[in-house]
ZAVEXRO-628831 format. One record per residue (C-alpha): residue in one letter; x, y, z. Coordinates in steps of 0.001 Angstrom, whole numbers, plus 500000, padded with zeros to 6 digits. Layout:
SITE  res      xx      yy      zz
SITE    A       X       Y       Z
...
***
This chain:
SITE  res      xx      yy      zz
SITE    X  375806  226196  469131
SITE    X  374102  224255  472002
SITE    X  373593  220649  471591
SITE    X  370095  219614  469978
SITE    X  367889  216450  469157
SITE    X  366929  215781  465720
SITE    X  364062  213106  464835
SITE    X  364174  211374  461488
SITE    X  362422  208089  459804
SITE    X  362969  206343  456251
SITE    X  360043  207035  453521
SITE    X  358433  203720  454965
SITE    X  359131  204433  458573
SITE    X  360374  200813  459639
SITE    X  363928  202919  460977
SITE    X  363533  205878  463222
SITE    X  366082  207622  464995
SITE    X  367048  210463  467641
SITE    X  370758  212442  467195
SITE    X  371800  214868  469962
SITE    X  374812  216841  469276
SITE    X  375999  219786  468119
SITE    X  375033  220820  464791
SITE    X  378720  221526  463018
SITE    X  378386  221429  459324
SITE    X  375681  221513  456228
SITE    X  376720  220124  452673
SITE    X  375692  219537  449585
SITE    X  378328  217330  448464
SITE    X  378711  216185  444873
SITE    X  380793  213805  444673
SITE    X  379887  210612  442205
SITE    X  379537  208511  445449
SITE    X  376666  210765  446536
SITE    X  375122  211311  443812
SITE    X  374987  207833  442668
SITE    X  373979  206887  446183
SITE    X  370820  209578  446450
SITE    X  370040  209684  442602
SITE    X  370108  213117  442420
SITE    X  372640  215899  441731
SITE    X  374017  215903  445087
SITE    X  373175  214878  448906
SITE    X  372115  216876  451269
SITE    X  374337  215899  454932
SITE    X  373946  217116  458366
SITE    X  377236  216684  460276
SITE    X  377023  216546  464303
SITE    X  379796  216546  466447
SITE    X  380314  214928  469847
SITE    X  376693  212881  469155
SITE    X  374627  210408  470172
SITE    X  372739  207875  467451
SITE    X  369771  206269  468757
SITE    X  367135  204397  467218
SITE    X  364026  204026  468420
SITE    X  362703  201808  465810
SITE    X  364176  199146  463117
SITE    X  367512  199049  463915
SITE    X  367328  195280  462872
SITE    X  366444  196441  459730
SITE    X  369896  198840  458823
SITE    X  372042  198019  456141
SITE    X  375318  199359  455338
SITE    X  377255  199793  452201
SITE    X  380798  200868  451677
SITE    X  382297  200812  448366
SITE    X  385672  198380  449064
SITE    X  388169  200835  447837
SITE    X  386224  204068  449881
SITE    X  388302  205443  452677
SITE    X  385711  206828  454519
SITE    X  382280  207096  452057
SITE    X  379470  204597  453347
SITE    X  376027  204534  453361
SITE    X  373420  203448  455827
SITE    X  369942  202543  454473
SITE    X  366747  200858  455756
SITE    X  366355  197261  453948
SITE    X  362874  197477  453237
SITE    X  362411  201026  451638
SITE    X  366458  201696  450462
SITE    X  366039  205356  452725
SITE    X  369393  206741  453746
SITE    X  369509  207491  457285
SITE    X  371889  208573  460062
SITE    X  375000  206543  460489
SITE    X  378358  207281  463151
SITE    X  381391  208018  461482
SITE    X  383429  206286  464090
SITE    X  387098  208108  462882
SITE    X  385228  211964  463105
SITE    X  383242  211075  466433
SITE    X  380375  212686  464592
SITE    X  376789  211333  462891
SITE    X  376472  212160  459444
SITE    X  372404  212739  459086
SITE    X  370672  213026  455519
SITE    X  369043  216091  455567
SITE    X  366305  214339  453667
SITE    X  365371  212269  456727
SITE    X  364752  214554  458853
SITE    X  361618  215188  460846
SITE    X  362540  218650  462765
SITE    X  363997  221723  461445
SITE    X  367454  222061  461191
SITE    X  369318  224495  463597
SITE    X  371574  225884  460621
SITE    X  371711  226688  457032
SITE    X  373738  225070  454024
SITE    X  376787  226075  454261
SITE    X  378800  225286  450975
SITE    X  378577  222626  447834
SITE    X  381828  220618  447974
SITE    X  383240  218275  445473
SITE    X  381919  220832  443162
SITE    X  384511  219841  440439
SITE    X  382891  216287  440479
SITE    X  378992  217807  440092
SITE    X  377169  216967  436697
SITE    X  376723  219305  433857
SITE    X  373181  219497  434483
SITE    X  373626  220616  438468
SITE    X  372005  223350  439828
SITE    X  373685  226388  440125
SITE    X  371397  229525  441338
SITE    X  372664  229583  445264
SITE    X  375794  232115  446473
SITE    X  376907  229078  448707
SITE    X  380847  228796  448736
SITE    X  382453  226259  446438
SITE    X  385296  223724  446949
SITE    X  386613  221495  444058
SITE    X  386703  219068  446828
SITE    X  386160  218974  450784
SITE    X  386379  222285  452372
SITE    X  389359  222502  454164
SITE    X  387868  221838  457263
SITE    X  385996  219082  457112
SITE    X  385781  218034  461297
SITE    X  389661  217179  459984
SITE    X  392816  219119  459629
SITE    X  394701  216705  457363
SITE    X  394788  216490  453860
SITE    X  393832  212704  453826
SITE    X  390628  213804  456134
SITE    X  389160  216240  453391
SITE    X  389738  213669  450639
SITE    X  385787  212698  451627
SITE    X  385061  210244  448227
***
């Protein structure tokens, strides 16, 4: 897939940003981290490969949490609304974009729920999607400790 720009802002539009990259992967992941971090029954991330994160607007205003004992789970928020937003995963080379956030359409589809062995007994369950008990095994890593994604 060609390379493409993506426009999103938080729900009180202090942080805006631009990606350009190419669109690799769509998940609803639900794992606790993201579901405890969204407040729903699973987030909804973007993956982009070889990218570029740009904001155009409150970048003064980010925040970042990462859980201490998280390999690689983090969150990126805007301080004055608690929006997720866009954030470089520096070990992947890629930008990890809440779907959520998002002003444009997205080039590509859902493509599977993973960590579907951590999703709550109250998850939705009326898609075909694929299903992995934990990261799919090809998660922009090869390795088993790169699809351990919690």
């Amino acid at each position: 897939m060609p390379q493409v720009t993506l426009k999103g802002i938080c729900l009180c539009g202090t942080v805006q940003y631009e990606v350009i990259g190419d669109p690799q992967r769509f998940y609803h992941c639900h794992c606790s981290r993201c579901r405890k971090s969204s407040g729903t029954e699973h987030a909804s991330n973007i993956m982009m490969t070889s990218a570029t994160l740009v904001f155009s607007h409150g970048e003064s205003r980010l925040r970042q949490f990462k859980p201490p004992e998280a390999k690689r789970f983090s969150r990126q928020f805007c301080a004055e609304c608690g929006s997720p937003v866009a954030r470089f995963i520096l070990g992947w080379n890629a930008v990890v974009i809440p779907a959520g956030s998002l002003d444009d359409s997205v080039p590509i589809k859902p493509q599977a729920r993973i960590y579907w062995d951590s999703r709550t007994d109250w998850t939705c369950d009326g898609d075909t999607l694929p299903r992995f008990p934990e990261g799919p095994p090809n998660l922009l890593s090869t390795t088993a400790e790169g699809r351990k994604g919690e």
